[in-house]
TIZA-985384 format. One record per atom (N, C-alpha, C): residue number from 1; residue in three letters; chain; atom name; x, y, z. Coordinates in nm, 4 decimals. Layout:
N
<nulum NUM Ala A CA <X Y Z>>,
...
***
This chain:
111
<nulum 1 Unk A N <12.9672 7.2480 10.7082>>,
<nulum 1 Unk A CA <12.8352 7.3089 10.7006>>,
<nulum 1 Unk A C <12.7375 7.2169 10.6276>>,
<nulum 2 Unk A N <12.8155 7.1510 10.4803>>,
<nulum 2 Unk A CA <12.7112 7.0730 10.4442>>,
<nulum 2 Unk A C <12.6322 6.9376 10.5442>>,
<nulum 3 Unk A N <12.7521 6.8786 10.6424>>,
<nulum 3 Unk A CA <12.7177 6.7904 10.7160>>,
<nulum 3 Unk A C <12.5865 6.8684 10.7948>>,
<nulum 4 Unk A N <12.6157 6.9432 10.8476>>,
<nulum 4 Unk A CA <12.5023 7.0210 10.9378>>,
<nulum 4 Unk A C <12.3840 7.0690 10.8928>>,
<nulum 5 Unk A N <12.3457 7.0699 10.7398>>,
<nulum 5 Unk A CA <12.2203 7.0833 10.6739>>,
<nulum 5 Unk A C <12.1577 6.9748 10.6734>>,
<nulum 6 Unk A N <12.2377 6.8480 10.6070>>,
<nulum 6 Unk A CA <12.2195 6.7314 10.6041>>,
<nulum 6 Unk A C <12.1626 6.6842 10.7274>>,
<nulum 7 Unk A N <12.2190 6.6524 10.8285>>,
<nulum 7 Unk A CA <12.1519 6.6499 10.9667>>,
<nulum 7 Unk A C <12.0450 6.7137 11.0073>>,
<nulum 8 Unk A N <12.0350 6.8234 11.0025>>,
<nulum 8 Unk A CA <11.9134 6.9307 10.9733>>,
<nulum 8 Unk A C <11.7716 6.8501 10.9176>>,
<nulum 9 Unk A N <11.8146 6.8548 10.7935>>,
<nulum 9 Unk A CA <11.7294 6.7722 10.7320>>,
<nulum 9 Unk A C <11.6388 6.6369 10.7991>>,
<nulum 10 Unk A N <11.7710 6.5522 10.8390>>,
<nulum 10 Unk A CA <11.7226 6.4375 10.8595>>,
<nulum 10 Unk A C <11.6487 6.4764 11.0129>>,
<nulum 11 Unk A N <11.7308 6.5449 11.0184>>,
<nulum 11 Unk A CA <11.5837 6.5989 11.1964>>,
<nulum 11 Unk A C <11.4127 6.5825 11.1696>>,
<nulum 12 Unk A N <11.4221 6.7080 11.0589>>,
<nulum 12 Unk A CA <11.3069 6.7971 11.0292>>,
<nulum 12 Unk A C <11.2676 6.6458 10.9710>>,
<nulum 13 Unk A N <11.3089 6.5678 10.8971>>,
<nulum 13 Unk A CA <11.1902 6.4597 10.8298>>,
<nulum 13 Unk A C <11.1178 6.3671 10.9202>>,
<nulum 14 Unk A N <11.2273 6.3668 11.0470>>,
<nulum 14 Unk A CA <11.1775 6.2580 11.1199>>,
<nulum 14 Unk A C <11.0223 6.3020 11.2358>>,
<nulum 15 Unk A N <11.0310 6.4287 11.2337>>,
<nulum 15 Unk A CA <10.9254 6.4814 11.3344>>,
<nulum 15 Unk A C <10.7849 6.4811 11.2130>>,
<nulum 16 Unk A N <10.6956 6.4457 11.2402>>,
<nulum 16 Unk A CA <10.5830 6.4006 11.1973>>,
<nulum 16 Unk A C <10.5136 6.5531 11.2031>>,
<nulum 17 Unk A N <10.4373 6.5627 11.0492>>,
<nulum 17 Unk A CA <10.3815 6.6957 11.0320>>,
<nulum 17 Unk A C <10.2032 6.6544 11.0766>>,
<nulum 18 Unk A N <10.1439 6.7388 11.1486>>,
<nulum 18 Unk A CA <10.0126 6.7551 11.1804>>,
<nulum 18 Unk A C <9.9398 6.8091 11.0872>>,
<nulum 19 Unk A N <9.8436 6.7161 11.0122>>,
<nulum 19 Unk A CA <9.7538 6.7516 10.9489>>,
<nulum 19 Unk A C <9.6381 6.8296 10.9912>>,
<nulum 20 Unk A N <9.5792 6.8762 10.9475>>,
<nulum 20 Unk A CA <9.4488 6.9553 11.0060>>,
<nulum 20 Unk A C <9.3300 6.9099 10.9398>>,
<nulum 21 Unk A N <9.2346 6.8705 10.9826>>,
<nulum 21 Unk A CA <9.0858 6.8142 10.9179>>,
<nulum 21 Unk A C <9.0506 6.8621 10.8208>>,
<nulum 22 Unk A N <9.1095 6.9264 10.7537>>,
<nulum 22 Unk A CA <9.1080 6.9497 10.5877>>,
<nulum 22 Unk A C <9.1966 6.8575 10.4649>>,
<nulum 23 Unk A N <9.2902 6.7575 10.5550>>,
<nulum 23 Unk A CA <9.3779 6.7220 10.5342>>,
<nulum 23 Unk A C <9.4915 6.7957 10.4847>>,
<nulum 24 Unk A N <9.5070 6.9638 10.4725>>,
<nulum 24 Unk A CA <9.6446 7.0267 10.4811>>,
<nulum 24 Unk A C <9.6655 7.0248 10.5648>>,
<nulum 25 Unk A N <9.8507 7.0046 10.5634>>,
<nulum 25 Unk A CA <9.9236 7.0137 10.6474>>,
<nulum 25 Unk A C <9.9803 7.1401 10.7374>>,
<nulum 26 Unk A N <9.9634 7.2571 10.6381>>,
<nulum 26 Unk A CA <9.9772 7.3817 10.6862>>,
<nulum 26 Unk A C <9.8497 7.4827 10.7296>>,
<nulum 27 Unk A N <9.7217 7.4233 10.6690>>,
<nulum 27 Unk A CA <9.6349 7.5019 10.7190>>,
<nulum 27 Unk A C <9.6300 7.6134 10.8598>>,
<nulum 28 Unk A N <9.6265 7.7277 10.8327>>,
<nulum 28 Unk A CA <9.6004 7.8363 10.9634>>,
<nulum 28 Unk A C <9.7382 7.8682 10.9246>>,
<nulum 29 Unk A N <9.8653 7.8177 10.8786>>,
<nulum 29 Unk A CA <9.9598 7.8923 10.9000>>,
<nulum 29 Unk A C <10.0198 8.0027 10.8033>>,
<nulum 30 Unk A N <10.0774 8.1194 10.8293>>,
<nulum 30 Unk A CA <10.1178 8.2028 10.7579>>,
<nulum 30 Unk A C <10.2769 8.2315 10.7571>>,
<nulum 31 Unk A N <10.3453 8.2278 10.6275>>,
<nulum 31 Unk A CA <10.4918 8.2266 10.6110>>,
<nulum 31 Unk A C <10.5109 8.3342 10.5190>>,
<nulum 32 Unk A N <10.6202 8.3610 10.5631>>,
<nulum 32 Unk A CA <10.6701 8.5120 10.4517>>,
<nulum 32 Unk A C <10.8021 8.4367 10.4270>>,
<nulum 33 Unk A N <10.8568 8.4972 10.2865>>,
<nulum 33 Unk A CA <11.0223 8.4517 10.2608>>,
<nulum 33 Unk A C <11.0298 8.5907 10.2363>>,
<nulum 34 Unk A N <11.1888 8.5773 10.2497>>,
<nulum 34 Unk A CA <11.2455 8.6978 10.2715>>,
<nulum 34 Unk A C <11.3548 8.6902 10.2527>>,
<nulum 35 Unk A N <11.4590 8.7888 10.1650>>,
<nulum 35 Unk A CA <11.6120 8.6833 10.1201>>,
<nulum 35 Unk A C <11.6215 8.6448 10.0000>>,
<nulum 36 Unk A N <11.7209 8.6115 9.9532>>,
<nulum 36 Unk A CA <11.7655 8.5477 9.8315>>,
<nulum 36 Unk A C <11.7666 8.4158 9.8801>>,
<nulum 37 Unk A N <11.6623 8.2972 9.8169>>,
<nulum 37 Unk A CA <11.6602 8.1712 9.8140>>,
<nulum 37 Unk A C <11.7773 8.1305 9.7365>>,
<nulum 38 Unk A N <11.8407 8.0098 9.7364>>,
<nulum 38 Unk A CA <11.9400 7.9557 9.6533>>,
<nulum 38 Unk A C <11.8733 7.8709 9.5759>>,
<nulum 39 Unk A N <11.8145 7.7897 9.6440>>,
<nulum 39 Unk A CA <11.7803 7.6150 9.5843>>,
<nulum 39 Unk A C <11.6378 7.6264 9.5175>>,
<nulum 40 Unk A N <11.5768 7.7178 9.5187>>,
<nulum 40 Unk A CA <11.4752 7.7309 9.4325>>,
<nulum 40 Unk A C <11.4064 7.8749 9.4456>>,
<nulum 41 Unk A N <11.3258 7.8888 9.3969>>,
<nulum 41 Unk A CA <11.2608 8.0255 9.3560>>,
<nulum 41 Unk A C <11.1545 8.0770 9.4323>>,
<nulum 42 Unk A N <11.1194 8.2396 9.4870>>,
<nulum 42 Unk A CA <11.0629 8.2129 9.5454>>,
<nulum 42 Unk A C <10.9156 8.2113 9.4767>>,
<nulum 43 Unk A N <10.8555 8.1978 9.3594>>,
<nulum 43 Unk A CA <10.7488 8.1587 9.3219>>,
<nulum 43 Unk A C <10.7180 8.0053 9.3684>>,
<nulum 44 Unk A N <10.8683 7.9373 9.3188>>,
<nulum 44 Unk A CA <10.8268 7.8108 9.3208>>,
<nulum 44 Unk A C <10.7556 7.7355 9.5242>>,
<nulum 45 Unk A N <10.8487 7.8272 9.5734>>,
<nulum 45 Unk A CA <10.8449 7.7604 9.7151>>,
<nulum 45 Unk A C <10.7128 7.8322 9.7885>>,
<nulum 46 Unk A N <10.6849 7.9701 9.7081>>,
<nulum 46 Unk A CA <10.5410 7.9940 9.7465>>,
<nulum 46 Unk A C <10.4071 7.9059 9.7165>>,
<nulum 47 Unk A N <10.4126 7.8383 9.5461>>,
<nulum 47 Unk A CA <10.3727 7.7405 9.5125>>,
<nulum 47 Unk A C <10.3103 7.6033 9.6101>>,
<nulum 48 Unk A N <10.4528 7.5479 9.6324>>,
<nulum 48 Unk A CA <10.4722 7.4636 9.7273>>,
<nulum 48 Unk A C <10.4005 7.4525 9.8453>>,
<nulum 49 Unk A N <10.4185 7.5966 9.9171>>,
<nulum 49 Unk A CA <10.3461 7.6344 10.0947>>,
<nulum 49 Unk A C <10.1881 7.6568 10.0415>>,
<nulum 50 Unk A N <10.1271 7.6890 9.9884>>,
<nulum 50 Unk A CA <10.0261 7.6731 9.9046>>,
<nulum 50 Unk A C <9.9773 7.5612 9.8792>>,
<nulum 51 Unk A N <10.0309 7.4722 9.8404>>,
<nulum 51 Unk A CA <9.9626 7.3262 9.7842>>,
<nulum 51 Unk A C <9.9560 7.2904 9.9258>>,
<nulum 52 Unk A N <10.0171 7.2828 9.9857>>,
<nulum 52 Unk A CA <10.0109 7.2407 10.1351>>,
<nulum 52 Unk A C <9.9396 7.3080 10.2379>>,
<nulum 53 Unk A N <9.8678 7.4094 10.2117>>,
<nulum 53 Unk A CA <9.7449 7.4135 10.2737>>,
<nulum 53 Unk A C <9.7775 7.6040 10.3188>>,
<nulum 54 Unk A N <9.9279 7.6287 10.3315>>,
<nulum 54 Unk A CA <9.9651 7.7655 10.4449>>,
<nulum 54 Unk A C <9.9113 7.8522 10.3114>>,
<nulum 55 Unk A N <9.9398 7.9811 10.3956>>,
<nulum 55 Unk A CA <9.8935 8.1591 10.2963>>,
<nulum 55 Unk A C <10.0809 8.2025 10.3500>>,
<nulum 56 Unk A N <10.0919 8.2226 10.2108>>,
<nulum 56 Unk A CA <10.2105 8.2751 10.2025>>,
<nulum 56 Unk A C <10.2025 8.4632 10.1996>>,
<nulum 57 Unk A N <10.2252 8.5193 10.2706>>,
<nulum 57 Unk A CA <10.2577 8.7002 10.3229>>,
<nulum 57 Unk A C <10.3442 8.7413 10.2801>>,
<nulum 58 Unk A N <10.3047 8.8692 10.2170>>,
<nulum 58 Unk A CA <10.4376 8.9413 10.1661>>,
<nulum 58 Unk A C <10.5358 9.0301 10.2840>>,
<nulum 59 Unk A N <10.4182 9.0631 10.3887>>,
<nulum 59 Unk A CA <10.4952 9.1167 10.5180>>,
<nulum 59 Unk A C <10.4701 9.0358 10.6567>>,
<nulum 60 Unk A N <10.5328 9.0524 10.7528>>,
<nulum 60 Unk A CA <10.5808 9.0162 10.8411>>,
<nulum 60 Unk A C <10.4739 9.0874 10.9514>>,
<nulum 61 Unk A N <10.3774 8.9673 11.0302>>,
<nulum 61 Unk A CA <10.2634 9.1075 11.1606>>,
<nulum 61 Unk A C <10.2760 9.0008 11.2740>>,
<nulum 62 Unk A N <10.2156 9.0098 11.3819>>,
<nulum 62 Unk A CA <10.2210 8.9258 11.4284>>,
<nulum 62 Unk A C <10.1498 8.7789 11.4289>>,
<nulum 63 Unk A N <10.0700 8.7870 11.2981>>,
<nulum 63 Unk A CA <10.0138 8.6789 11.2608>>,
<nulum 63 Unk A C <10.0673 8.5692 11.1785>>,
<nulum 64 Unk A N <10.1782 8.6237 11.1603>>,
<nulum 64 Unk A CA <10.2993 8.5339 11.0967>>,
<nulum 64 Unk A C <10.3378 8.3999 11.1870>>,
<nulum 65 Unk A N <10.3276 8.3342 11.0770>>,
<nulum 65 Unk A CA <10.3787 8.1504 11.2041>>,
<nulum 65 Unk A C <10.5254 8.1307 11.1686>>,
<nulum 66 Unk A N <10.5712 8.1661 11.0032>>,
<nulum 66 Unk A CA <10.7342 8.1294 11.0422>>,
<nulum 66 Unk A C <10.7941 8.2318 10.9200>>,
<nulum 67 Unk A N <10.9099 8.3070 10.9228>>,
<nulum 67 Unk A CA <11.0049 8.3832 10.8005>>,
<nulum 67 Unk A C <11.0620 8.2716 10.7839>>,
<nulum 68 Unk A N <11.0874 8.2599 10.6799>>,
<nulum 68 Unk A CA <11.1962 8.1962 10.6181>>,
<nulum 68 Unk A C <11.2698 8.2633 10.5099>>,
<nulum 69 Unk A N <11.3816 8.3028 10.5709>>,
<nulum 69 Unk A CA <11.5446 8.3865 10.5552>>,
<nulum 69 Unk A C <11.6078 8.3370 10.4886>>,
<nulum 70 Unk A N <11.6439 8.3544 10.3546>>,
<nulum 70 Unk A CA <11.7352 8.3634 10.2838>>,
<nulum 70 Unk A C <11.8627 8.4501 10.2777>>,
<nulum 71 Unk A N <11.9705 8.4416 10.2065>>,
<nulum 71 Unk A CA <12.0690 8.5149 10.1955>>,
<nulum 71 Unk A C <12.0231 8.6410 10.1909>>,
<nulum 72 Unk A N <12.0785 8.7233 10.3363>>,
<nulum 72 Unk A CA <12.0553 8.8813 10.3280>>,
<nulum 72 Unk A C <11.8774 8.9366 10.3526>>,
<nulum 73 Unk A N <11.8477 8.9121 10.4652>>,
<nulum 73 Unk A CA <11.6758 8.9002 10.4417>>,
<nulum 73 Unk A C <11.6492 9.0389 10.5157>>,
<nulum 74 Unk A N <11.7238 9.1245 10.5353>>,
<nulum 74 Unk A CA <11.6885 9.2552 10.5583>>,
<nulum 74 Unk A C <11.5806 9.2833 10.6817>>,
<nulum 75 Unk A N <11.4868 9.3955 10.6769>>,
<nulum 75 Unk A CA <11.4028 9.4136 10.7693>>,
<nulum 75 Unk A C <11.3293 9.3472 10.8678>>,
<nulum 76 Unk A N <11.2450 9.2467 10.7251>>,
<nulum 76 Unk A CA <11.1572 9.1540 10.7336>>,
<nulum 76 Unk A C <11.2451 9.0740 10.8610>>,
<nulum 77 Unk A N <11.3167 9.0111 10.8348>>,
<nulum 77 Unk A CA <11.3887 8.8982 10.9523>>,
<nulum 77 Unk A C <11.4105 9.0192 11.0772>>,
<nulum 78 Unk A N <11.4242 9.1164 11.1052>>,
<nulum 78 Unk A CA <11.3750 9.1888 11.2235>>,
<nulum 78 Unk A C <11.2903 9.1969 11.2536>>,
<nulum 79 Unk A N <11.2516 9.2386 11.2191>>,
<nulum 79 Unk A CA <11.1009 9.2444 11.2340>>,
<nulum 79 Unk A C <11.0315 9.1862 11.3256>>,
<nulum 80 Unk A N <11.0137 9.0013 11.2400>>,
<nulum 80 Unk A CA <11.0263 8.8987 11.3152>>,
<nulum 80 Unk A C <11.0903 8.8281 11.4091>>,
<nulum 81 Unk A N <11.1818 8.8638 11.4257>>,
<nulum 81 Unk A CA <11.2857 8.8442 11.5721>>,
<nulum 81 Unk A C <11.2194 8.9510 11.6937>>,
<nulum 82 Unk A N <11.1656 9.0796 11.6566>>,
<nulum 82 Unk A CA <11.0898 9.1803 11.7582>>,
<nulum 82 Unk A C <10.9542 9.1304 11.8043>>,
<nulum 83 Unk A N <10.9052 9.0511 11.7458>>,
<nulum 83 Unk A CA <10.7174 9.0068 11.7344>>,
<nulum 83 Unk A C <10.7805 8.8320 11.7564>>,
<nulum 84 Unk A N <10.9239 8.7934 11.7530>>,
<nulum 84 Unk A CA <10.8905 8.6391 11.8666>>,
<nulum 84 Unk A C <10.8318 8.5682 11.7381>>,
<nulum 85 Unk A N <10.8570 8.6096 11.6165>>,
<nulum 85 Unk A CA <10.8090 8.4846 11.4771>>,
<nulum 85 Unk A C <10.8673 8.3643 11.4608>>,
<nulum 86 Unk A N <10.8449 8.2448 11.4310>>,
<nulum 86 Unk A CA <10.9846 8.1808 11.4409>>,
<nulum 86 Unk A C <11.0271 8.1593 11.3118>>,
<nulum 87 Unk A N <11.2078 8.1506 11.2801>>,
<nulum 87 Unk A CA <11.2344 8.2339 11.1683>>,
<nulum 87 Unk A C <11.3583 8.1011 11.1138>>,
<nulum 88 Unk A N <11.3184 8.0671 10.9980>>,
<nulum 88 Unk A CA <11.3688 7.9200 10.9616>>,
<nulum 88 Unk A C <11.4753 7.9576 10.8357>>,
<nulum 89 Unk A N <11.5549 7.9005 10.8265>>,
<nulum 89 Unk A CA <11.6466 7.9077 10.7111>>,
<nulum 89 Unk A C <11.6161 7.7844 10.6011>>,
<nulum 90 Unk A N <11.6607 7.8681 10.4593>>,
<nulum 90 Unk A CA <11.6007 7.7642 10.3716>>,
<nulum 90 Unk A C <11.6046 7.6179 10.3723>>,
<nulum 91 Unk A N <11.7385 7.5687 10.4381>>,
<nulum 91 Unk A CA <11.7394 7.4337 10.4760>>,
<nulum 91 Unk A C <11.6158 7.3902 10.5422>>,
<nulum 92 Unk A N <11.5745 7.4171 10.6433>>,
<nulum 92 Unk A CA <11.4396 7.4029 10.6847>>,
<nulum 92 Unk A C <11.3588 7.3757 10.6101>>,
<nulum 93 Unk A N <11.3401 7.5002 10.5145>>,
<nulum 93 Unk A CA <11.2407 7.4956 10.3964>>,
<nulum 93 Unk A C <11.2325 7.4005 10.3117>>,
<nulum 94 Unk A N <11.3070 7.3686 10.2848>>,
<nulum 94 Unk A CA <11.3620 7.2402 10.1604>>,
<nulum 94 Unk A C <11.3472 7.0852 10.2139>>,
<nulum 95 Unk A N <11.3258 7.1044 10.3921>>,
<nulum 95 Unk A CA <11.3107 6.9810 10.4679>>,
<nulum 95 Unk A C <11.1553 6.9383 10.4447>>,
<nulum 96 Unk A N <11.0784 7.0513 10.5430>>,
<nulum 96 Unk A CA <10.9500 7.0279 10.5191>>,
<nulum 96 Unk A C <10.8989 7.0156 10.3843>>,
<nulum 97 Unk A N <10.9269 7.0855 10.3024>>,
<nulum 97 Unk A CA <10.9005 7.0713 10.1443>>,
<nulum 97 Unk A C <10.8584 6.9167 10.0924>>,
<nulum 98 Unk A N <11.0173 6.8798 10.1095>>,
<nulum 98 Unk A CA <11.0468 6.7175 10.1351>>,
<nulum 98 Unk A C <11.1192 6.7158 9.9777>>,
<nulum 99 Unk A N <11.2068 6.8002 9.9886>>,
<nulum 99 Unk A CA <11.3045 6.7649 9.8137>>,
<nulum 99 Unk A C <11.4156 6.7714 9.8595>>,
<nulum 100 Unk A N <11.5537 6.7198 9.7476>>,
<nulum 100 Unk A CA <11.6388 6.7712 9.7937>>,
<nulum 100 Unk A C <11.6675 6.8956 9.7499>>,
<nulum 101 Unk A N <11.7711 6.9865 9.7795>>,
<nulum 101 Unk A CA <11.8403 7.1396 9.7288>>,
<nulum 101 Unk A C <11.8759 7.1356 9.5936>>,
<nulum 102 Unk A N <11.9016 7.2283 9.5214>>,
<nulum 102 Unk A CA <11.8965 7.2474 9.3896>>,
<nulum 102 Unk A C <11.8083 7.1595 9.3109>>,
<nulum 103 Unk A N <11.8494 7.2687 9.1415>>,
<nulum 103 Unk A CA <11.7454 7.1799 9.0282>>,
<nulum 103 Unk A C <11.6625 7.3156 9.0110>>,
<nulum 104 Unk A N <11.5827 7.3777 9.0906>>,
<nulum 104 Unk A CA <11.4867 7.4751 9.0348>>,
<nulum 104 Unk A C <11.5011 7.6288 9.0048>>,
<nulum 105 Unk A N <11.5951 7.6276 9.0512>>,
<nulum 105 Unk A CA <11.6330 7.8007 9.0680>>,
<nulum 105 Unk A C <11.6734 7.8405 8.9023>>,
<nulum 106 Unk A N <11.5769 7.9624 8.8818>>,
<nulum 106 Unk A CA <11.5667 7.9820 8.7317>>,
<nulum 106 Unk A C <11.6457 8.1395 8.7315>>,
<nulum 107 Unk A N <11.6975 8.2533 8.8778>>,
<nulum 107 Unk A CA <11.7590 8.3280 8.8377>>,
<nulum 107 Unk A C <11.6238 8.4474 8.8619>>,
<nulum 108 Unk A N <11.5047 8.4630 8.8064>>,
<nulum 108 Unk A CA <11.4350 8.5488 8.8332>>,
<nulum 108 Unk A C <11.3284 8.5807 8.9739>>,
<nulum 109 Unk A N <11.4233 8.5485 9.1227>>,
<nulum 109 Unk A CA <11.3514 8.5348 9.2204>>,
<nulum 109 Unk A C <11.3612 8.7001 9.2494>>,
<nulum 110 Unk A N <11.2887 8.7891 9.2810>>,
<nulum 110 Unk A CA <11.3079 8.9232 9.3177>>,
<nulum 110 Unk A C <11.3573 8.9021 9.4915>>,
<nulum 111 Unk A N <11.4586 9.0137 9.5169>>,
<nulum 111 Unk A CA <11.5152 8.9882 9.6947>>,
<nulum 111 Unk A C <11.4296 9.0402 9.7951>>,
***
């Protein structure tokens, strides 16, 4: 499995992110997490999608551009599988980010 994150990874770095004439990279897009993150928190990774231009959602509409599912992500990841969201696992997250996994996780992420 770890090989297959790893690979993962090296996918997601190699595809070139589209800036938008604001120079964010996420501008227009909207992400919800959902789940127990492992490798970091979800303040911190809301943080993150933020500096980079996206609006991070606490729910899931069809204006959502991607869930990202953590361990056990309940409704929300239905939700989005019914409304066609596209729905990324934290590896993903941690790709585009551009860090590696662990180091930040402080324990007080609410699920």
């Amino acid at each position: 499995l770890r090989t297959a994150e790893l690979a993962m990874q090296d996918l997601l770095a190699a595809v070139p992110v589209k800036v938008s004439a604001s120079g964010q990279a996420l501008d227009g897009r909207v992400f919800v997490l959902t789940g127990n993150l492992i490798s970091l928190n979800r303040d911190t990774a809301k943080k993150k999608l933020e500096a980079m231009g996206a609006r991070v959602a606490s729910s899931v509409s069809k204006k959502t551009s991607v869930l990202v599912a953590g361990q056990i992500p309940g409704s929300k990841w239905h939700k989005a599988r019914a409304l066609g969201v596209e729905v990324w696992d934290e590896a993903q997250l941690l790709a585009l980010l551009g860090r590696e996994q662990g180091g930040e996780r402080d324990g007080t992420d609410p699920a």
